[in-house]
DOTORLUM-767776 format. One record per atom (N, C-alpha, C, O, CB): residue in one letter; x, y, z. Coordinates in steps of 0.05 Angstrom, whole numbers, plus 5000, padded with zeros to 4 digits. Glycine has a CB too. Layout:
N
AXYZ...
***
This chain:
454
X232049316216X230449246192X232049306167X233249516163X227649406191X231949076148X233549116123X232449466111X230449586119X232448816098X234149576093X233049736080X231549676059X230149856050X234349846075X231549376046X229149396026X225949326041X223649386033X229949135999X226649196064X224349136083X222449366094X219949356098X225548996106X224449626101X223749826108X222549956091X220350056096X225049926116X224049976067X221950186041X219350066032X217350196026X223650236008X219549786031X216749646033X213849786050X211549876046X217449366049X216349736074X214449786103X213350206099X210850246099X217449696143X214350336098X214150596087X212450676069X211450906074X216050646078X211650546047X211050556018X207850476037X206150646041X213050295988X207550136049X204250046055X204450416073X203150616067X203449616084X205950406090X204850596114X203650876102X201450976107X207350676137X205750976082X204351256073X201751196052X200451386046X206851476056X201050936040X199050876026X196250946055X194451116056X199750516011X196950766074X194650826084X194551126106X192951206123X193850546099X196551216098X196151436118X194951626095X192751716101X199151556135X195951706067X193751806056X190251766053X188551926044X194551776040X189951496064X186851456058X186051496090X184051356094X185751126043X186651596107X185951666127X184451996130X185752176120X188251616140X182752036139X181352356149X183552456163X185252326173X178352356171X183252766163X185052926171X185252876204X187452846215X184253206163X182952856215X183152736243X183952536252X184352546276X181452706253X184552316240X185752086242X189352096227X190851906229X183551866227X189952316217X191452436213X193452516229X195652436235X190652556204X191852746238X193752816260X193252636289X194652636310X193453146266X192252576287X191952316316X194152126317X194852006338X189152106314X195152096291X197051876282X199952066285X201951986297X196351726247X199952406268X202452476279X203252506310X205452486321X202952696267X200152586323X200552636351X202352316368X204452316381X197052716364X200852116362X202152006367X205251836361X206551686376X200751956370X205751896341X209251906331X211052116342X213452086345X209651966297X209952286347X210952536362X212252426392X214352506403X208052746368X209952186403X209452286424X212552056434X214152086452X205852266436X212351846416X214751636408X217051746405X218951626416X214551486384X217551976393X219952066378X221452156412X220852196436X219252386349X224152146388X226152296413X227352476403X226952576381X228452126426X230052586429X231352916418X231652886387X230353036372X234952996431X233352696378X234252766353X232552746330X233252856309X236352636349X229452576332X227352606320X226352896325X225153026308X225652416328X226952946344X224553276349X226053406329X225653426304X224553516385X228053486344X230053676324X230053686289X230353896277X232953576332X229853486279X229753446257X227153516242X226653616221X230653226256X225053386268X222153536255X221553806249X220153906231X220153516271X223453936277X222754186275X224554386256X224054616260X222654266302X226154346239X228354396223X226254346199X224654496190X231354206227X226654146194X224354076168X221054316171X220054506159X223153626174X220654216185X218754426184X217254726188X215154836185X218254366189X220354786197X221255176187X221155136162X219755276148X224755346196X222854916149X223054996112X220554936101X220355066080X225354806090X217454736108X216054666099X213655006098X212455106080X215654396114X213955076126X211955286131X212255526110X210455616096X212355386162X215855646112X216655866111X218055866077X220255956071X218655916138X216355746059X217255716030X217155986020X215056106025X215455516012X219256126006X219256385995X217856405967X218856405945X221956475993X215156415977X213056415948X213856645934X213456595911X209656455952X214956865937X216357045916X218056925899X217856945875X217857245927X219656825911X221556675905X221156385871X222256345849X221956545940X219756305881X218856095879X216056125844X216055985824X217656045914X214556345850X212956475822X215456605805X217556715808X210356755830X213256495781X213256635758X214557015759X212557145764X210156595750X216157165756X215857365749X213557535751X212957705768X216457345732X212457455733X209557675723X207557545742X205557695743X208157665684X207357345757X206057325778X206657415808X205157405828X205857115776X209357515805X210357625831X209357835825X208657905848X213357625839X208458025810X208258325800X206058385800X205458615805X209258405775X203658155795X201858165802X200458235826X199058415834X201758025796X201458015834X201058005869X202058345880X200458525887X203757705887X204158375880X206358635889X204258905884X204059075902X209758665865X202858925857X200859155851X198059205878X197059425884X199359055816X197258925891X195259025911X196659175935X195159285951X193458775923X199559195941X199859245965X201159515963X202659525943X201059045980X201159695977X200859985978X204460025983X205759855994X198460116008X205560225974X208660365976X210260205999X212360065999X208560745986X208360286019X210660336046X210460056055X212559926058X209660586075X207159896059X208459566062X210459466038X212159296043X205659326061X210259576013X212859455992X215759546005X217759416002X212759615957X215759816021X218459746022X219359556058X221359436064X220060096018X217359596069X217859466091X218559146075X220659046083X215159496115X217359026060X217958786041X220358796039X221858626050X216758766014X221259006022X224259016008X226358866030X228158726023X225259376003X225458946062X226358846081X226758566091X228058526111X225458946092X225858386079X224858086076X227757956069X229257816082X222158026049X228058046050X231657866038X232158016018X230658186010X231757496024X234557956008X236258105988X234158025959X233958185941X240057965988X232757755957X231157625939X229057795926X228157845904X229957415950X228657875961X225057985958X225358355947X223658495934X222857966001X227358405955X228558715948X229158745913X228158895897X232058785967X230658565910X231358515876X229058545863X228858745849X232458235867X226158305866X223758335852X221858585862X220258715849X222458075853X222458605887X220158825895X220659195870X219059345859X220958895942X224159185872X224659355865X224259425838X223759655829X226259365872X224459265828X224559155791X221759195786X220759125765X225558765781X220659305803X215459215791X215859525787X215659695805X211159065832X216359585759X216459855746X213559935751X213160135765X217359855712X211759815741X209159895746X208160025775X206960235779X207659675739X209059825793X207559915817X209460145831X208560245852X207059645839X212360275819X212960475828X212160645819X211860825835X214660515830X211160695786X210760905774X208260935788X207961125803X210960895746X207060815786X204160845793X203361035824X201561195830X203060515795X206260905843X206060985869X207261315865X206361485880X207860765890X209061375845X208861715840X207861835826X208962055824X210461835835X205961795813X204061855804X202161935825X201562175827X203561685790X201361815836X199561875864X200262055878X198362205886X199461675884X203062125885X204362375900X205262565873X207662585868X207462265921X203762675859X204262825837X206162875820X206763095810X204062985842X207762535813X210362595806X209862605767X207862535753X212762335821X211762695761X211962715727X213862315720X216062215725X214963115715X211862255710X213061945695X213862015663X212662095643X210061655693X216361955667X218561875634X217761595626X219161415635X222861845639X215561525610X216661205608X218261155584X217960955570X214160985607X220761415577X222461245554X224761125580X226861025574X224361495523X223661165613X226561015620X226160715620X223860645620X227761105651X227860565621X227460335612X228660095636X228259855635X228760335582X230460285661X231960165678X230260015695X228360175697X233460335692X229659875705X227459715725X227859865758X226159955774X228559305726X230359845759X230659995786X231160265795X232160355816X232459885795X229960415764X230060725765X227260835780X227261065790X230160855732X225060665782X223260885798X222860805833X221460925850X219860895782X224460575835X223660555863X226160775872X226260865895X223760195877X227260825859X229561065880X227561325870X227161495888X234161125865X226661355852X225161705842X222961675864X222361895874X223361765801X221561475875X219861475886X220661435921X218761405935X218261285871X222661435930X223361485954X224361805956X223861935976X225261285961X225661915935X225862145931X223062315934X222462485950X227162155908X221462205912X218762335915X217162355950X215562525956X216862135894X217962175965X216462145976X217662296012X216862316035X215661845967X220162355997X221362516020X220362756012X218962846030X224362506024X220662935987X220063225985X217263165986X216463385992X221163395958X215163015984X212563135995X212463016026X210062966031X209563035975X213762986041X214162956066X215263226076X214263326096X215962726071X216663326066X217463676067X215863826069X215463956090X218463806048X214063836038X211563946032X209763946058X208964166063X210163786009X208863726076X207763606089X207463756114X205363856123X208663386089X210463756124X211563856151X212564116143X214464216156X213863666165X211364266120X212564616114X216764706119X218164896127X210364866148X217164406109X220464516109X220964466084X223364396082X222764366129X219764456062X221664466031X221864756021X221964815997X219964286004X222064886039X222765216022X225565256040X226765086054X219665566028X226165536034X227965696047X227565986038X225966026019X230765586043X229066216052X228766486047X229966556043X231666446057X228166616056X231666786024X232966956021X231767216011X229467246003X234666866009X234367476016X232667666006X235167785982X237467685980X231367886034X234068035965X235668205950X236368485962X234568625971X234468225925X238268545962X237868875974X240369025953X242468945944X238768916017X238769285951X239969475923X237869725919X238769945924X240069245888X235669715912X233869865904X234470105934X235070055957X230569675899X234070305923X233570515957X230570715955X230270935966X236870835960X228370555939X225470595939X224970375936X226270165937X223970755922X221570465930X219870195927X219770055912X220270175891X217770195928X219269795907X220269705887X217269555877X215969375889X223169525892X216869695853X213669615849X212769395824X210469325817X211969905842X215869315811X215569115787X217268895787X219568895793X216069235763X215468675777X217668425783X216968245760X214968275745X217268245817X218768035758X219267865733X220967695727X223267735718X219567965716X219767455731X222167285733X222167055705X220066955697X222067125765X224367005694X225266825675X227866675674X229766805682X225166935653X228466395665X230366205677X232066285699X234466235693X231866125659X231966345714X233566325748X233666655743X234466755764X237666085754X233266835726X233767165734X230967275745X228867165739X234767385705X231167475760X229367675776X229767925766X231768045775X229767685806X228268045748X228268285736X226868465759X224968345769X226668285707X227468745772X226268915792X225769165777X226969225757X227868965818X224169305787X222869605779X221369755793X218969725797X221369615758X224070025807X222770195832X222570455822X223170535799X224370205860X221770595841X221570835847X224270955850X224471195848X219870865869X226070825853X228371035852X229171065819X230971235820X231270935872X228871015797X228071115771X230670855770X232670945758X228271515758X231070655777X231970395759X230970075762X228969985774X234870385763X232469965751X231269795729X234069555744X236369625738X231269935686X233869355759X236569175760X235268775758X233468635768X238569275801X236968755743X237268355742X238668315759X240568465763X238568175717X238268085774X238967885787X239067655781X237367565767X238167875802X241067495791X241467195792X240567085811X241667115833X243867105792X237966925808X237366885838X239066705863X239366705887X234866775837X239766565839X242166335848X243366395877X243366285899X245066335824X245266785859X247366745872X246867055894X248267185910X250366705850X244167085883X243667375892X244667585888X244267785901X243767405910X246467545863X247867795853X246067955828X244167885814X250867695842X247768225827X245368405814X247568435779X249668565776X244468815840X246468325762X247668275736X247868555722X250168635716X245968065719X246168695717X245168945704X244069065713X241768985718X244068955686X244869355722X243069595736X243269805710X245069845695X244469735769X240269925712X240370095682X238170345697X236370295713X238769865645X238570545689X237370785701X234170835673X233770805649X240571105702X232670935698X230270825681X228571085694X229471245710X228870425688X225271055680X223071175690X222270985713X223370765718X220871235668X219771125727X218570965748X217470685737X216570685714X216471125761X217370495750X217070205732X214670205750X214670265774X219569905732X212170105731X210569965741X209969645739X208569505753X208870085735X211569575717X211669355706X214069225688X214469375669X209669365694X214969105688X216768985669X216468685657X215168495666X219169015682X218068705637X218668445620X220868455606X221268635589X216668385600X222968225612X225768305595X226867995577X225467795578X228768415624X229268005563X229767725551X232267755552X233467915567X228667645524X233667555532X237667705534X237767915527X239168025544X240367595514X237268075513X237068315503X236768555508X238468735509X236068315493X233768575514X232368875523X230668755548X230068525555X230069055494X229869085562X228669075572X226069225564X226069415548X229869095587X222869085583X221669285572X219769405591X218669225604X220469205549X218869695599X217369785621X215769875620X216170085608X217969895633X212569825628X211270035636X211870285658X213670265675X209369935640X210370485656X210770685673X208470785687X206070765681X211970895660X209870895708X206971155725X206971355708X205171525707X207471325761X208871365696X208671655680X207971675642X208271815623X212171795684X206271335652X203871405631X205071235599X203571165581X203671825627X208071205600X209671085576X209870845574X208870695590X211971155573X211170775556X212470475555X214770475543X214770545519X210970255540X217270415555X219670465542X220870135539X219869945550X221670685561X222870125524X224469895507X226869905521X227370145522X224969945474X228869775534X231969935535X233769675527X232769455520X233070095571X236569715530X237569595524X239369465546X240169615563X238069685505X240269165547X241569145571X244269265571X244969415589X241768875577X245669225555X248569165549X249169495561X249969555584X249469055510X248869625545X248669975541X246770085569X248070225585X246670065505X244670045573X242570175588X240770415575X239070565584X243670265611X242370375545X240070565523X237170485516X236370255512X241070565493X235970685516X233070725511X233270695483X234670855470X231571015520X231870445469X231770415445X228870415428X228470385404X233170205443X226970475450X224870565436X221870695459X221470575480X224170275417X220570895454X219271055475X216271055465X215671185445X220671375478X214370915478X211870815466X210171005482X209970965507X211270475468X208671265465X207571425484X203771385470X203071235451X209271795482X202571505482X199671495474X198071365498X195671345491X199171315447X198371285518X196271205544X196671515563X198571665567X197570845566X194171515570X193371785593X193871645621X194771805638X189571905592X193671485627X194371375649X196771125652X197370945636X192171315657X197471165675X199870965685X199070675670X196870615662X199770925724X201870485667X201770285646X201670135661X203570175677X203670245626X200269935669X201369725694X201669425681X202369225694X198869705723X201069415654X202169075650X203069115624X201869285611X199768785652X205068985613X206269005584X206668665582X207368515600X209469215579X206068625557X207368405543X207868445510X206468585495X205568155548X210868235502X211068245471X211467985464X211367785478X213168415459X211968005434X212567745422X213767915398X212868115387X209967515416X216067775392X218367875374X217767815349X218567955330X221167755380X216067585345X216367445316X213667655310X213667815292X215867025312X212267625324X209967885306X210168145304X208568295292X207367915315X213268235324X213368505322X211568685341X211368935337X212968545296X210468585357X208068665372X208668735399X210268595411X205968475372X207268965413X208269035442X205268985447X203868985428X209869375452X204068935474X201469005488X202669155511X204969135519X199468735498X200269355523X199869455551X197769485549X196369515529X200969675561X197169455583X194869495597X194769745617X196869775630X194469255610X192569945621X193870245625X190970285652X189070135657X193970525587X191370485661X190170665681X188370805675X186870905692X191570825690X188070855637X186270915630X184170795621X182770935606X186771015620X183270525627X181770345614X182370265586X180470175572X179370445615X185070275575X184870115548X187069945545X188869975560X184770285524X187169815532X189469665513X190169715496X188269725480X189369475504X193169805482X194569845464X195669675452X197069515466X195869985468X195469625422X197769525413X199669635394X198969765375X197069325405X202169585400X204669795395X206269675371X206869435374X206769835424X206969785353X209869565328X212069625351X212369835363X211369775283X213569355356X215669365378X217469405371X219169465389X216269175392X218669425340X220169605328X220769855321X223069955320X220169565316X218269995316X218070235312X216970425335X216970665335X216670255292X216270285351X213870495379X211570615366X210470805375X215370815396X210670445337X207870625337X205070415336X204670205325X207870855305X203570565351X200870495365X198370425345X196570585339X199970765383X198670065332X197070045312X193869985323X192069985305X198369825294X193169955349X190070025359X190570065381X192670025392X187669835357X187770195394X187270115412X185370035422X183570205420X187870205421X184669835434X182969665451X180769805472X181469835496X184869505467X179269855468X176169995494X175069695496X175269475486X172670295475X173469885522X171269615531X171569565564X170369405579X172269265512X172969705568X174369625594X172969845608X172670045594X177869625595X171969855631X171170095656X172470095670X171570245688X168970095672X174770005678X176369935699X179969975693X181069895672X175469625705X181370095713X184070005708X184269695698X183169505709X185670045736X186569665669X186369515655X189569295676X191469455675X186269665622X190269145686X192469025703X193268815695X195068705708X191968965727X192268715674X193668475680X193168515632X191268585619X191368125711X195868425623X195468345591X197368105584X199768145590X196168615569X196767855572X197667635573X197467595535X195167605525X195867435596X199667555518X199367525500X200367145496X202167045510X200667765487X198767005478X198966755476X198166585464X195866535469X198566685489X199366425443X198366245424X196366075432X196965965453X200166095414X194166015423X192165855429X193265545420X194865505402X189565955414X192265375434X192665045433X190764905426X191264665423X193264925456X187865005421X186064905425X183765115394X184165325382X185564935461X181364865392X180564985362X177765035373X176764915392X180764765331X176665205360X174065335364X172165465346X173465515326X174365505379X169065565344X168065715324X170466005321X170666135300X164665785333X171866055343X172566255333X176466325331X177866535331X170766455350X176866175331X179866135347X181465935331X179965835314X179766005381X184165825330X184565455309X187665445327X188465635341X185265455255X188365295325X191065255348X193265405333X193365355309X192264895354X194865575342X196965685335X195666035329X197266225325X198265485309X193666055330X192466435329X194266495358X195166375378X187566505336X194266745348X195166955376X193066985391X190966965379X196167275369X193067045421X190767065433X192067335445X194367375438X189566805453X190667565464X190467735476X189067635493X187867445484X189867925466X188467685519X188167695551X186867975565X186968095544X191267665564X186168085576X186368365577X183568345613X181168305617X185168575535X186268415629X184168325655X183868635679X185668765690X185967985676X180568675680X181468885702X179568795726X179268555731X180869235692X178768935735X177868945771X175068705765X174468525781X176369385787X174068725747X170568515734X171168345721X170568115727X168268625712X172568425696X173868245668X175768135656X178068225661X173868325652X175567965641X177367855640X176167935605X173867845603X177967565658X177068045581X176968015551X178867845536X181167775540X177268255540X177567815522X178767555496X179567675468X177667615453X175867295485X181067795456X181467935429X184067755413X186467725417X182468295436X182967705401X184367625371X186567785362X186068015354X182367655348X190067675362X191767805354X193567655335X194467425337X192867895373X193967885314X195467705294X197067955281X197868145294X193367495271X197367915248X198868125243X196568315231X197168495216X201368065225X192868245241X191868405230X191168635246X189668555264X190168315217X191668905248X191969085264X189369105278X189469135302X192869315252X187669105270X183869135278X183968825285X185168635275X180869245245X182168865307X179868605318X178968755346X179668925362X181768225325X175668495339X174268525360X173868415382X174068165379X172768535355X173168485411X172668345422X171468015422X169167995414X172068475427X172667795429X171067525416X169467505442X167067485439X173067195405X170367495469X168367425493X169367625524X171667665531X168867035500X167667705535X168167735560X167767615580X165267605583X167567865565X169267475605X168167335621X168467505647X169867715647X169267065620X167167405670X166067545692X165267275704X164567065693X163467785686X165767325728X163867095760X161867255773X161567235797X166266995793X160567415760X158667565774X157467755748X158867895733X160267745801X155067725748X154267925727X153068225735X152368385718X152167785711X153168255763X152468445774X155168545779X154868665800X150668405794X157268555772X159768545787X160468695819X161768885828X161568665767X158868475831X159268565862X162268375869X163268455890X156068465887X163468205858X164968065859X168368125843X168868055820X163267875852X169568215854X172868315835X174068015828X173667775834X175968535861X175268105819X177367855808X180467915820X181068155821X177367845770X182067785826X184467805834X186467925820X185767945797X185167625839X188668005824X190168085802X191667945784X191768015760X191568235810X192367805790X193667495771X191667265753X189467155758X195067265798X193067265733X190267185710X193166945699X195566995698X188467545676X191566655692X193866505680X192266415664X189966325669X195666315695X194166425632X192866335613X194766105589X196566225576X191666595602X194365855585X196665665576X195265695553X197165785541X197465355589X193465695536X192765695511X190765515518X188765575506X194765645489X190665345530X187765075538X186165295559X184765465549X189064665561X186565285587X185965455600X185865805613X187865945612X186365345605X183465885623X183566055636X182966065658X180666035664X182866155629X185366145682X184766125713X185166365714X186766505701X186365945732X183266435737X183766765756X180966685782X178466665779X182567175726X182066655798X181166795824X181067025838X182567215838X181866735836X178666975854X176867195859X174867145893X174366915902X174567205827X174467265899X173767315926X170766985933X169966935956X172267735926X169966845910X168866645912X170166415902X168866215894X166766675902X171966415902X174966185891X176066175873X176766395864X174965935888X176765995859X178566005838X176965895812X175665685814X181265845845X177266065780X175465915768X177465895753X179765975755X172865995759X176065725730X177565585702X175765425681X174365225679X179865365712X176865695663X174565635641X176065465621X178465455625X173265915626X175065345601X175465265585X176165375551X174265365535X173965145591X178165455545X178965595527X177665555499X177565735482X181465555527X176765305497X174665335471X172265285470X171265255448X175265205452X170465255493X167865265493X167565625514X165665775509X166464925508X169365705532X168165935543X167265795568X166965935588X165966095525X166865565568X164765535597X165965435617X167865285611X162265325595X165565485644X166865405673X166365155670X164365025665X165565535702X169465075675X169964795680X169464755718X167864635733X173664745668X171364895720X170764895757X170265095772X169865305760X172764825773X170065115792X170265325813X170865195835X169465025845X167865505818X174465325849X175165175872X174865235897X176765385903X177265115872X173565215912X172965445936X174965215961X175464975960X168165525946X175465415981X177565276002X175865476021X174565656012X181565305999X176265386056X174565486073X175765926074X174166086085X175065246107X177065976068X178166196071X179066336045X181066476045X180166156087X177266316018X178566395986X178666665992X180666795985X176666325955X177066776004X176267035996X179467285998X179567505987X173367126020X181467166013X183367256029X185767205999X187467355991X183767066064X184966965990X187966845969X187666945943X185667025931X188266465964X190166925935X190367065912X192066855892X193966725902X191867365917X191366815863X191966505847X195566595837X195966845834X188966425809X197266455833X200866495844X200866435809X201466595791X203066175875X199966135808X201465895792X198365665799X196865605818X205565765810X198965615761X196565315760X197465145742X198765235722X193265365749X196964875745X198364705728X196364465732X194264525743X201664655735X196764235726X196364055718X195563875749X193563775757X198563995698X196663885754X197063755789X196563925817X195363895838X200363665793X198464165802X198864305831X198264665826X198964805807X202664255842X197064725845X196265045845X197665205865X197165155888X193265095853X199565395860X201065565878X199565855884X199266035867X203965625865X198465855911X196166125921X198166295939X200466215943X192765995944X197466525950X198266575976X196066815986X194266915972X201566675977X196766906017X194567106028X196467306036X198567376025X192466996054X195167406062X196867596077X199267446096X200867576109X194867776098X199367206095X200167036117X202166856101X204466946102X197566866133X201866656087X201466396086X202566396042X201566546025X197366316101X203666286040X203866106008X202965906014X203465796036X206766025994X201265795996X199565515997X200065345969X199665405945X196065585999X200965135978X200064955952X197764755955X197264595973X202664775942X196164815927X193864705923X194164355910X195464345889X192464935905X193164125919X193763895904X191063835888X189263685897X194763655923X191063985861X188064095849X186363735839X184363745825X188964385809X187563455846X186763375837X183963265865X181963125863X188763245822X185163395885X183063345915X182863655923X181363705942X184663115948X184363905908X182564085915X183464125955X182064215973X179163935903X185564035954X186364035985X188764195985X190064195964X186963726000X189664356006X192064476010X194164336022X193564276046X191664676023X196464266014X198164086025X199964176033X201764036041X198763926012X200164416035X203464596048X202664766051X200364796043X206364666032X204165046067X204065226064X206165326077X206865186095X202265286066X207665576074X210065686080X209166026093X207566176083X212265676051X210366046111X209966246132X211466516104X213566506091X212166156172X209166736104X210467016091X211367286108X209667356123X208367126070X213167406107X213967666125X211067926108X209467886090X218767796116X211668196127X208968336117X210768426094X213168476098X207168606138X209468456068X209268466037X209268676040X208968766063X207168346020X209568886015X208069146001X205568995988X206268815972X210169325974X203269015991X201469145987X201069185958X202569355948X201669336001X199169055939X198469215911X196869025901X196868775899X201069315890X194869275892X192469235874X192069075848X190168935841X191869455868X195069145834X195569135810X196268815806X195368665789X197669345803X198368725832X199268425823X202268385819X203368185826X197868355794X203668615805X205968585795X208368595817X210768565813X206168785774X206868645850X208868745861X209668405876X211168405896X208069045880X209068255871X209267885877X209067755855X207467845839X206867745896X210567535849X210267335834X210767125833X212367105851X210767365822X210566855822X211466625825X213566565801X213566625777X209066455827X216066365820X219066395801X218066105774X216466125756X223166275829X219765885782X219365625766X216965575763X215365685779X220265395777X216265445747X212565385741X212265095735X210164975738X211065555710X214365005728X214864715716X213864535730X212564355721X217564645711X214364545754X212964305776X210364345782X209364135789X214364295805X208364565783X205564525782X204564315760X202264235765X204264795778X205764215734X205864045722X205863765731X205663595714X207264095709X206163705756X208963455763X210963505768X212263595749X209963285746X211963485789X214363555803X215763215789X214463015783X213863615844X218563255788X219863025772X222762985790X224462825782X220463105735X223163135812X226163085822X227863265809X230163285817X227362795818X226863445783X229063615779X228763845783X230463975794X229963615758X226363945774X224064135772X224264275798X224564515797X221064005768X224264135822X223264235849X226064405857X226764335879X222363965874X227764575846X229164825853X229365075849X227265165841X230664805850X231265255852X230065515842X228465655858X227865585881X228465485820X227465895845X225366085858X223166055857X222165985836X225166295852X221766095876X218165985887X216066185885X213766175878X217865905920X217966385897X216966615901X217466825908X218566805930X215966605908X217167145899X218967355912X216267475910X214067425901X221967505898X217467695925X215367965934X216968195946X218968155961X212867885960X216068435938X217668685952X216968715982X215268605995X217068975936X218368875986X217168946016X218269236026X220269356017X218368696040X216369316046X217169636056X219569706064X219569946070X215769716078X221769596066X224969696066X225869676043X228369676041X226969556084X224769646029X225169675989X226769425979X227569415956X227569995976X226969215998X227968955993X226968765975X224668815967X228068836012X228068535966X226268395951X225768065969X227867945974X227568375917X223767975977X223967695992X223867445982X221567365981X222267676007X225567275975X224267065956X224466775976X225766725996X226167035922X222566625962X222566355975X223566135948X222966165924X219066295990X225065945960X226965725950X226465495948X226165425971X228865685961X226065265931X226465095940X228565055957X230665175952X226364975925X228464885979X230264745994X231364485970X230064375953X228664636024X234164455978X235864255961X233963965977X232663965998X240164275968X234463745959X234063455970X234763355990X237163305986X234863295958X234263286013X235263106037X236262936031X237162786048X233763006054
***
């Protein structure tokens, strides 16, 4: 047949094969089929891998591929990625649906980054360390050994471990490298707090001393509590020392001079825990940037107003029990928004400028845990057994790391939690460092690590 005869003939045929029903349709391919030969098949069936198997990724709009890409969950996206080099390029580039996917696993989002293919790698990262988390292998252990008593004070700031025993000193560490930077001969420590500079201690023997690193001189001797000191805090720009004492009170001290401009009653109880801290938040009684005071014992937790005016009063006391059949734990965390401290009915958190319980977190076993670290995302607990991390936005425990037997204490100071930054959002940088240390009965110190990245 001529070729112009044929395109004729082609042109009537597909006219009436469009006005045909789908059944008369395929009745008509069935039977062309049934006419055709090898090199007809072959060709059908070639043509119609490309007809079936069109790469609609491929093929949309951009912002319609991204669209689509947002209903389907992490792990079918990356099994996708697997599709072609095509489908990997756009899958990877949907900034949105990665951030979004670490976000979900508690990650911290930058959006000044601007790279397209920067969160699908943060988010495989992410998704290995809470796979760690998961299966209890993102820590590791080491210990310190030096002290030849007990070692009843601890404190940690950017990668150093400040200690304080019974054998009458005082040593820094690097936790890094586990080496001991500064050993300085001291009173019995019940507590410490240090910076580049000085160090500073409470005592069993009732004082609060100042020293110095460089030297290991005593540069200032803060006397006036009847009983043992068990928590100190300062702040340099106001010149101000706090302790919390054995005798039921709070002092506040000139950190220059060592002299004792009040002191604080109200308390029935060994006073353990004193937290000095700018407020963030505005109130009938409070405006963002006031000094706050903290002041926590075995019932209470007090609220006092600190500034450079030497007098103030109590503003609130809080309690989870008004009968106080109920203690509170020894660890009290306070960011200037919030107040957390747990207690034998879970963990509470008040709200820093109304006073009133925001939550109460109870887990099947609180009565045993004691509150580490709180943040934004994530809560660091532990018991007699066990470090737990809390994922506070389900209130579920998602890890936990096996502990050796501890020393023992009432007070709080003899355990602590290292980095804090990742209860915020863990971000891929955040997650190293120290987790956690605690003394123990061979006068050692035990700490737990992040484990490095897989």
């Amino acid at each position: 047949m001529e070729k112009k005869d044929f395109e004729a003939w082609l042109d009537n045929i597909s006219v009436t094969f469009l006005s045909l029903t789908d059944s008369q349709k395929n009745e008509t391919l069935d039977h062309l089929i049934s006419l055709s030969g090898a090199v007809q098949l072959r060709h059908l069936s070639n043509n119609l891998e490309i007809l079936l198997k069109r790469d609609f990724l491929k093929l949309l709009p951009l912002e319609l591929s991204f669209y689509l890409l947002k209903w389907l969950d992490p792990q079918t996206l990356l099994t996708c990625c697997l599709v072609s080099k095509q489908w990997n390029k756009v899958i990877s580039a949907c900034t949105e649906v990665w951030q979004t996917a670490c976000k979900n696993l508690g990650w911290q989002i930058d959006d000044s980054v601007q790279d397209p293919l920067h969160w699908k790698k943060v988010y495989l990262k992410a998704i290995l360390r809470m796979k760690q988390l998961k299966d209890h292998e993102a820590f590791e252990t080491s210990s310190l050994i030096g002290h030849s008593a007990r070692v009843y004070a601890l404190y940690y700031k950017d990668g150093l471990l400040c200690t304080g025993s019974d054998d009458l000193s005082a040593k820094l560490w690097d936790v890094s490298t586990g080496q001991c930077i500064y050993g300085i001969q001291t009173h019995t420590c019940a507590t410490v707090k240090f910076d580049e500079q000085k160090l500073v201690t409470g005592s069993f023997d009732n004082t609060v001393a100042c020293w110095e690193w460089s030297s290991g001189a005593k540069t200032q001797h803060f006397r006036g509590h009847t009983g043992a000191v068990f928590s100190v805090d300062y702040n340099d720009e106001l010149d101000i020392l706090v302790s919390g004492s054995a005798d039921f009170t709070v002092k506040v001290w000139a950190l220059s001079t060592g002299t004792c401009l009040n002191t604080l009653t109200g308390h029935t109880e060994w006073v353990t825990k004193v937290v000095l801290q700018k407020c963030k938040v505005k109130s009938l009684m409070h405006s963002p940037g006031d000094y706050i005071l903290l002041s926590a014992d075995k019932y209470e937790i007090k609220i006092w107003p600190i500034g450079r005016e030497i007098n103030c009063r109590c503003l609130r006391t809080l309690s989870v029990s008004e009968d106080r059949s109920i203690s509170l734990q020894p660890r009290l965390h306070f960011d200037g928004k919030y107040i957390v401290c747990s207690s034998a009915l879970g963990l509470y958190q008040w709200d820093f400028a109304s006073y009133d319980i925001l939550r109460v977190i109870k887990t099947p076993d609180f009565s045993n845990m004691s509150l580490l670290g709180f943040g934004e995302i994530f809560a660091l607990l532990f018991d007699n057994r066990y470090l737990y991390i809390m994922d506070l936005r389900t209130e579920k425990l998602i890890s936990r790391w096996p502990l050796p037997e501890y020393r023992k204490s009432k007070r709080g100071s003899s355990f602590l939690a290292g980095e804090m930054s990742w209860l915020n959002g863990l971000n891929g940088q955040n997650d190293m460092g120290l987790v956690f240390a605690t003394s123990m009965p061979d006068h050692s110190i035990h700490l737990v690590l992040w484990k490095e990245h897989g």
